[in-house]
N, C-alpha and C positions, 0 to 999 in steps of 0.2 A: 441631353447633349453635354459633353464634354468638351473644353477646347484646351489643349496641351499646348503650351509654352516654355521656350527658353527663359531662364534671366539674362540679365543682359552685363554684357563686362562695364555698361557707365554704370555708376551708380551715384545716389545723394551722398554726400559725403558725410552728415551726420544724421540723427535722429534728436528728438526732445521726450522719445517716451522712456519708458519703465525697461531695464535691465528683459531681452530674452528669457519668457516664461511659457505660459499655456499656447500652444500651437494648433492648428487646425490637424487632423490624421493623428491622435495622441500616438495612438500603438505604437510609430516611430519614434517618441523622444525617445529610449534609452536608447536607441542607431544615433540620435542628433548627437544627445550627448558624448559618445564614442568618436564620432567624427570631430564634433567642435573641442575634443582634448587634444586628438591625434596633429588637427590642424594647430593649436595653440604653440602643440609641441614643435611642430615641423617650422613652426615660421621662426622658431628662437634658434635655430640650425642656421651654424653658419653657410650649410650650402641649400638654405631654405627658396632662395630664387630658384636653385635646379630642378630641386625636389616639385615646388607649385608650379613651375613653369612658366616664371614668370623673367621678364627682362630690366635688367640693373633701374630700367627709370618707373618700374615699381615699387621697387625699394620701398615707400613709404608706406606700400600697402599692406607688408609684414606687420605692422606697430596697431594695425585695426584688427588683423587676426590675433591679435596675440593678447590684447583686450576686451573680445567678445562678449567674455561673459558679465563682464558689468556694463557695457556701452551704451548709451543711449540708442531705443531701437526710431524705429516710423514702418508703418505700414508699406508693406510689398507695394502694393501700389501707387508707392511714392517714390520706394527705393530705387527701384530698374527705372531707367531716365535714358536706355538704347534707343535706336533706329527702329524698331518693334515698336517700344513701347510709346514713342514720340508721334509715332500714326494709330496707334491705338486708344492716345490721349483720354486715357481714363477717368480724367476729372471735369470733361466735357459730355461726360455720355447723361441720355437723360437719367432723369430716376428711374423706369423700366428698366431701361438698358444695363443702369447701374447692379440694379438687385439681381438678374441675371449675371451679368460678370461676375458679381459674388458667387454665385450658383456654379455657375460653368469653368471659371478660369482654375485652370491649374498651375500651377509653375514648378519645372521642373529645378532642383537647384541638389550642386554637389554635398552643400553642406546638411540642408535640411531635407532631401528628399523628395519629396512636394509641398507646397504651401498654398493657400489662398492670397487675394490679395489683401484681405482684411487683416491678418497673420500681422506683427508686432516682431519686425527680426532689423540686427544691426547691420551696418555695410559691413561687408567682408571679400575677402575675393581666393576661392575657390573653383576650379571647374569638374565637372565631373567628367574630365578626362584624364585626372592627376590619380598618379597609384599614389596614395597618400599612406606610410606606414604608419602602423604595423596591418592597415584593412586592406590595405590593396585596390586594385581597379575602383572608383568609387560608383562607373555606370554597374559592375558586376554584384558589388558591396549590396547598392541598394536596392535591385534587381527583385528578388523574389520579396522583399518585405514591400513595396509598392507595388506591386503584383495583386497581393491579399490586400491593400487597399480599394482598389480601385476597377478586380475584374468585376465583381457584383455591381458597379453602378451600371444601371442602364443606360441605354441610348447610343448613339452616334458619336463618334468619337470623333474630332476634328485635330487632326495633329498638325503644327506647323512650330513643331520642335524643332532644333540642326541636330545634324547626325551624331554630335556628342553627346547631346540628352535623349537622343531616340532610346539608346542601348539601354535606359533605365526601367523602361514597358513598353510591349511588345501589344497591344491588345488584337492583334490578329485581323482578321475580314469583316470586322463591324469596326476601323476605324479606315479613317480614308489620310495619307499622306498629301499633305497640296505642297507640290515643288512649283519655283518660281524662274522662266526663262525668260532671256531673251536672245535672240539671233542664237539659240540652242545651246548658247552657254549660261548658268550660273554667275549672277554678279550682285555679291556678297552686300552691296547696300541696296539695291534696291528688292532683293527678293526679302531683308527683313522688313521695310517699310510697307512693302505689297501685303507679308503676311497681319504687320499692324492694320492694315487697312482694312483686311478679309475678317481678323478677329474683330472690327469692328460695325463691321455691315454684318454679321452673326449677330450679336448682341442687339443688333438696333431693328433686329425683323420683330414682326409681333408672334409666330412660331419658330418652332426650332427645326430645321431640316431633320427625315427622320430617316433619310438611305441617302444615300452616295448621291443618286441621280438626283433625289432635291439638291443636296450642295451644290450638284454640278450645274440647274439649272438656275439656282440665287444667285451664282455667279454670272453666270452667262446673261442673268439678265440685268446686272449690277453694269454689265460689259467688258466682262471678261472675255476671254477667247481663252479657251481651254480645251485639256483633253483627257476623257475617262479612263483608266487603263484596271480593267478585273485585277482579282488577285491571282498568285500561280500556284497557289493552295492555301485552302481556310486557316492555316498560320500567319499566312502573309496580308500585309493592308490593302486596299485599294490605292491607287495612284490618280492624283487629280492635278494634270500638269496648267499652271497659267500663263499663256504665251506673250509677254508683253512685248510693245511695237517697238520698233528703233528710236 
């Protein structure tokens, strides 16, 4: 099983390890490296907020890009400190639990492509929805080189990316999409906190769901109140909506 994750715009504000080196998926450093120059570049740009898309009281967040490559890093799983990762609470899972998340968790991220959370990277702030020049689109950038990562793994795909990091892989009708409602709308804190919760009752089972309708039934009996929806062709994922109450 795999489970796909966003990072998250909080981040720790520093690290105490070793300068950004050896990363989990090598085959991408020479993409990292490309993207952590383009971004170095873009942030020293006087219209460097436009370009990131970032607003004037980020301002301070240019001065961390632009010293990436010596920064002190800390491990993924300290860095992202979102609404995800705060119900995901990574440093309370047991030891099982733990050695699976190693296993399962992927993170998707604009700069580095994908990461584990064991991975040694510095704060930064990037999204992979910025055309970051001279690469352009960075969901389209790193598209097919995470593509050759990650179609050969087997298993169930559990996606509970936002639609900014979906566009990065696509893995088609052996992964399942879980959206988060309630009163039929989309609300942007609690569908990320529901998906920390989901990725973490995944990890805390003692199997891994191995089709759509086990997830649908972990959940349901976790007490969710959900809905299956097939795919509309073996391109497209499965849909696993969770209806939460008022």
């Amino acid at each position: 099983m795999l489970i796909l994750l966003p990072p998250s715009e909080g981040k720790a504000s520093e690290g105490s390890g070793p300068p950004v080196g050896e990363l989990s998926f090598p085959a991408l450093d020479r993409s990292r490296r490309r993207v952590m120059n383009a971004l170095v570049r873009a942030s020293k740009r006087r219209d460097a907020l436009d370009v990131l898309g970032l607003t004037p009281g980020l301002a301070g967040e240019l001065a961390k890009n632009v010293g990436l490559k010596t920064a002190p890093t800390l491990p993924a799983a300290e860095l992202y400190t979102g609404v995800l990762y705060d119900n995901l609470a990574l440093a309370t899972l047991s030891a099982d639990a733990r050695e699976r998340a190693e296993e399962s968790l992927v993170i998707f991220s604009g700069l580095w492509g994908v990461v584990k959370i064991t991975d040694l990277i510095p704060p930064y702030r990037l999204s992979m929805g910025v055309n970051l020049p001279p690469l352009g689109g960075l969901a389209a950038f790193w598209r097919p080189q995470v593509t050759k990562q990650l179609d050969h793994v087997p298993g169930l795909v559990v996606d509970l990316r936002s639609s900014t990091y979906a566009g990065a892989w696509q893995p088609g009708d052996r992964s399942v999409t879980v959206r988060v409602f309630r009163d039929g709308k989309v609300i942007s804190h609690m569908a990320k906190a529901t998906r920390g919760e989901i990725a973490r009752a995944l990890l805390s089972q003692d199997t891994d769901p191995t089709t759509p309708e086990d997830l649908t039934k972990l959940l349901d009996d976790l007490g969710h109140t959900v809905t299956l929806t097939t795919p509309t062709r073996p391109s497209r994922p499965w849909t696993l909506d969770v209806h939460l109450s008022s």
